[in-house]
C-alpha positions in Angstrom: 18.8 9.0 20.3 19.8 8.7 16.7 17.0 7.7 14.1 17.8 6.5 10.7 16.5 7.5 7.5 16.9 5.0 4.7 15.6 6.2 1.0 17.3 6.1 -2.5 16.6 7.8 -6.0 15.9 4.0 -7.4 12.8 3.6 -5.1 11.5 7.0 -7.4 11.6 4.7 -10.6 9.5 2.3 -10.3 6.6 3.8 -12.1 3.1 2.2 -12.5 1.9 4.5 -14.4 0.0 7.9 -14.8 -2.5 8.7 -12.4 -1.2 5.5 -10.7 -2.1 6.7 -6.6 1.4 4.6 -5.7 3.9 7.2 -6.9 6.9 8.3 -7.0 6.0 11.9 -6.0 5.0 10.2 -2.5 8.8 10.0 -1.7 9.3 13.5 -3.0 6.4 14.6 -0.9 7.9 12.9 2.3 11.6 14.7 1.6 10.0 17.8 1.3 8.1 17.9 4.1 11.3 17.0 6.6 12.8 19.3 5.2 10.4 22.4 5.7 9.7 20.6 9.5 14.0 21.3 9.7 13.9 17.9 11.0 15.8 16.6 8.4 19.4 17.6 9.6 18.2 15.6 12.8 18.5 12.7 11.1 21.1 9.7 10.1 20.6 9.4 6.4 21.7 6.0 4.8 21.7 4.4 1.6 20.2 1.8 0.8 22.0 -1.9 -0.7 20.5 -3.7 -3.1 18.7 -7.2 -1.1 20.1 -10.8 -2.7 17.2 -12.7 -4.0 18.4 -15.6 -1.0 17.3 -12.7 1.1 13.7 -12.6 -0.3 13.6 -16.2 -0.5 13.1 -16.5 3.6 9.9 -15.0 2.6 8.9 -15.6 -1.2 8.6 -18.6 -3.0 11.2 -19.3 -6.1 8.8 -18.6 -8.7 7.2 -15.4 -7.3 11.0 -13.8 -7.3 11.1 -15.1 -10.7 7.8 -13.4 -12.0 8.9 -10.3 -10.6 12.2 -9.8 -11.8 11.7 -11.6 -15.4 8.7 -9.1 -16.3 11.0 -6.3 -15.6 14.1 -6.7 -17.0 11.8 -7.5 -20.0 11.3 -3.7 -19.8 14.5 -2.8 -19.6 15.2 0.4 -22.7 11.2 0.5 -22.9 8.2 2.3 -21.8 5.6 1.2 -20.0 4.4 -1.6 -17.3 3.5 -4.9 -17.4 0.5 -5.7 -15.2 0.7 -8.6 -12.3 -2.5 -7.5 -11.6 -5.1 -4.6 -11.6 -3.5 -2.8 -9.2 0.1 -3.7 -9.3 2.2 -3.5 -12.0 6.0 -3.6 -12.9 8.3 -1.1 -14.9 11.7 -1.6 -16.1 13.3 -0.1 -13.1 11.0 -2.4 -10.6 13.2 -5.2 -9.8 15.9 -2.8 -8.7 13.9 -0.5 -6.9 12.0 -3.7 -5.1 15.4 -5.0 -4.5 16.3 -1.7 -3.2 13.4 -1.3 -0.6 14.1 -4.9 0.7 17.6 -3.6 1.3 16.8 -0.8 3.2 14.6 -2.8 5.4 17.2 -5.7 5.7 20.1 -3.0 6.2 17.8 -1.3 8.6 17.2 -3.9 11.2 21.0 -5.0 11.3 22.0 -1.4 11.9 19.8 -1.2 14.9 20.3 -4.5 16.2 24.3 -3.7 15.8 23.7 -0.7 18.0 24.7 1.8 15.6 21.2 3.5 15.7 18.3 3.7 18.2 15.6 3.3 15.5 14.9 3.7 12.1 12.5 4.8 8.8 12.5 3.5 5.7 11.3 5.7 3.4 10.6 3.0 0.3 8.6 1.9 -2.7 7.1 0.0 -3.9 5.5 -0.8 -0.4 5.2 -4.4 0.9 2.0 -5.3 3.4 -0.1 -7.2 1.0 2.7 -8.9 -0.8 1.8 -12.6 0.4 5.2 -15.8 0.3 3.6 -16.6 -3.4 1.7 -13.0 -5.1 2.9 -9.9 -5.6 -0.7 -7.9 -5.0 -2.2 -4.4 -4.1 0.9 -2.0 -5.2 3.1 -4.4 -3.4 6.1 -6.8 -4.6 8.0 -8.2 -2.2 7.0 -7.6 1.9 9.7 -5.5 2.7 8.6 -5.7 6.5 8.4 -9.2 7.0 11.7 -10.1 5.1 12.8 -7.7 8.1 11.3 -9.3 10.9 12.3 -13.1 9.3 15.5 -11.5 9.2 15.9 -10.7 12.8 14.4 -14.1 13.7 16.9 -16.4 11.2 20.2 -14.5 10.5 20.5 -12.5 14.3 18.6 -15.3 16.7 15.7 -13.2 18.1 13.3 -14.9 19.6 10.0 -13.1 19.9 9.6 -9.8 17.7 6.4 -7.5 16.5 4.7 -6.1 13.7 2.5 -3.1 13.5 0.7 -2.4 11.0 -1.6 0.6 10.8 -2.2 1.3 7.4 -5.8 2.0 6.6 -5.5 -1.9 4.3 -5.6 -5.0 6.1 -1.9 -5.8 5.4 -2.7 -9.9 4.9 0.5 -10.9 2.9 2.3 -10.3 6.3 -0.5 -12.5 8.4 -0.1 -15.0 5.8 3.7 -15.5 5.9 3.9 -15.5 9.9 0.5 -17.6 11.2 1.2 -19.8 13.6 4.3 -18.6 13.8 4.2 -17.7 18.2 8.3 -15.4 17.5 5.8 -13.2 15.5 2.7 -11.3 16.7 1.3 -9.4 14.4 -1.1 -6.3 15.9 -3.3 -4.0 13.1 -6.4 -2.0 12.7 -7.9 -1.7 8.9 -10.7 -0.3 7.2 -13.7 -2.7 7.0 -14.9 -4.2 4.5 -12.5 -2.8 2.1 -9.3 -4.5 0.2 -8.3 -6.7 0.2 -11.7 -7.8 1.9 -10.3 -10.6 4.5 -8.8 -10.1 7.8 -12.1 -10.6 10.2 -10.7 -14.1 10.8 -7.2 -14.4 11.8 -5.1 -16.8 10.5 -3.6 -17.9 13.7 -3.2 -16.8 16.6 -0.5 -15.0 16.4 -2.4 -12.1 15.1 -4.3 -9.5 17.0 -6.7 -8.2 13.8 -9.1 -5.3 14.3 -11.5 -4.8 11.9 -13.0 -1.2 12.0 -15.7 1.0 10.2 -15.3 4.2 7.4 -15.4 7.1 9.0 -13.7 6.2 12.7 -11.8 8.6 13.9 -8.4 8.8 16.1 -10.8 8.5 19.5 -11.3 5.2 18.1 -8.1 3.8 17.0 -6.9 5.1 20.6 -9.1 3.3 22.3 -9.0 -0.3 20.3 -5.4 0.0 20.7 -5.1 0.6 24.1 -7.3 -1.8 25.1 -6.5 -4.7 22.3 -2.9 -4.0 21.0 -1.1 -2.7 24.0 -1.9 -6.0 26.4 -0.9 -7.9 23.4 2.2 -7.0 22.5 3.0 -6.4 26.4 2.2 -10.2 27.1 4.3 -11.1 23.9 7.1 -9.2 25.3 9.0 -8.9 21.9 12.6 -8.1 21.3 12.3 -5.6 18.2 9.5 -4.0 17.1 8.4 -3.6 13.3 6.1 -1.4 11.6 4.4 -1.2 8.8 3.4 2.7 8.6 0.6 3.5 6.5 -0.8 6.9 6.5 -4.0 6.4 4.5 -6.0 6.5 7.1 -5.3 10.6 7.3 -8.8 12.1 7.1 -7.6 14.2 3.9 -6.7 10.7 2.4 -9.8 10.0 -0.8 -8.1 6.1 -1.0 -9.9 5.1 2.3 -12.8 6.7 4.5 -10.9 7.1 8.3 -10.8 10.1 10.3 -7.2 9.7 11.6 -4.5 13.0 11.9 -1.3 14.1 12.8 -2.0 13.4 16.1 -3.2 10.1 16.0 0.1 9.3 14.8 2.1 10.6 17.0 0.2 8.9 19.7 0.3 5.6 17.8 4.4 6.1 17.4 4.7 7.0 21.3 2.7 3.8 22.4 5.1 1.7 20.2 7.6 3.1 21.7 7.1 2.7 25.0 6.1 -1.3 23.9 10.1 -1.2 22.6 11.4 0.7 25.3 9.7 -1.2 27.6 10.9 -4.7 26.4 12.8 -4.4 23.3 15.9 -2.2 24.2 13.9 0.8 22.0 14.7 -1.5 19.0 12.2 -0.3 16.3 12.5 -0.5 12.3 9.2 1.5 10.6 8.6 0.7 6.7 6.5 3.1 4.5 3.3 1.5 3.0 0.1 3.4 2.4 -0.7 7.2 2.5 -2.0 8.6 -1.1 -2.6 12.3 -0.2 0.5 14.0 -0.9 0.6 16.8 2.1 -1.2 14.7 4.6 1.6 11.9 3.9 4.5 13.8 4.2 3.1 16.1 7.4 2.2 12.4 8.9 5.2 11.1 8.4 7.0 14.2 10.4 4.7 13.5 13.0 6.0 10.0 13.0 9.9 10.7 12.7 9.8 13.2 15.6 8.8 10.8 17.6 11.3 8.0 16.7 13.6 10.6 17.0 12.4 12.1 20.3 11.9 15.7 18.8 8.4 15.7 20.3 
């Protein structure tokens, strides 16, 4: 079993600003912690290649790529952001480090369809979830995951593949690119109500959406999932699996109310895959999204990793 680990110094850039929770320390945090599990020796560390913008245009429209990249390289030899919105802004390093993450999660999913891996993590940012085919939102630019997943579909001829998302954040800029699309099903839990306040009424029906209360706990997750997401994904029998790994659920996480740990996540990872061993050849490509709280992010990532990489 060998599990890739994508990342890059660009990705530690893009900067939204001070006190922004979406920073670059997160990736810091997540290095470090491999590194005092002594997993990280373990692992097949890759660069990452920069995405074309004819990749992100199987997913974004023509003048969402152009928003993006024209606000940044406006930036470029200056300080500062330029908001999109709120949440989400833009630096002069984001279009690179956006086209960077993409990269990783295109780069990703042909390495393991090619064989030359078993799984594997991309440790990236800015994160992708909520970005929908037309609006950069909620800390995310382009949706690193589904340009994966389209990816797999278009350029390598899959039929039928998976996205899981567990981040605490309903991630709706992926339900909105695939509904009513049957290749994809889509299978999440999220916080609720909370942002980006939708979710409760699926798109299509493609989508397996669970809507769940601040302060559940792993007890909960474990049972939804078992009983929702597992029969699901089963019955779609897909032939890669992609995830969209949040870890802002963590208890010790102040950006959402959920009770999950360590070993939530571990159990989560195991049931997806067994789902990919199962039907799917073990074929899985994890992208980073959520998880705020430095320590618990980078101990929950280890707990993720080992079990891609079948160290626990």
């Amino acid at each position: 079993m060998t599990t890739a680990f994508y990342t890059h110094h660009d990705c530690k850039l893009h900067d939204m600003g001070a006190g922004h929770p979406e920073s670059p320390a997160r990736l810091q945090a997540i290095e470090d912690q491999l590194i005092a599990s002594r997993i990280d020796q373990l692992l097949d560390y890759r660069g990452m290649p920069l995405a074309q913008e004819s990749d992100l245009a199987r997913v974004h429209s023509a003048a969402m790529i152009a928003l993006v990249k024209e606000h940044s390289l406006a930036l470029a030899g200056k300080a500062g952001c330029y908001p999109l919105d709120p949440d989400t802004s833009v630096n002069a390093y984001s279009w690179q480090a956006a086209l960077r993450a993409a990269g990783a999660a295109l780069a990703a999913t042909d390495a393991v369809l090619a064989g030359e891996v078993s799984n594997a993590f991309c440790a990236v940012r800015p994160p992708g979830h909520h970005a929908t085919s037309r609006t950069p939102m909620g800390f995310c630019l382009f949706n690193n995951i589904a340009l994966a997943a389209r990816h797999a579909l278009e350029a390598h001829g899959l039929e039928r593949v998976a996205i899981v998302d567990f981040d605490v954040h309903h991630g709706n800029g992926t339900e909105e690119i695939f509904a009513h699309d049957p290749r994809v099903l889509m299978v999440s839990f999220f916080q609720h109500p909370f942002y980006p306040h939708c979710g409760t009424e699926p798109e299509g029906d493609n989508t397996v959406n669970i809507p769940v209360p601040a302060y559940s706990d792993g007890a909960v997750v474990r049972k939804l999932v078992t009983e929702q997401w597992l029969p699901a994904l089963n019955a779609h029998r897909p032939q890669m699996v992609f995830v969209s790994a949040g870890f802002d659920a963590h208890r010790e996480d102040d950006m959402a109310q959920m009770g999950l740990v360590e070993a939530d996540y571990t159990w989560l990872t195991r049931q997806i895959m067994a789902v990919a061993a199962e039907h799917a050849e073990g074929r899985i490509v994890s992208c980073l999204e959520g998880g705020y709280n430095l320590s618990a992010l980078g101990r929950s990532v280890v707990a993720h990793m080992k079990v891609l990489a079948e160290l626990e």
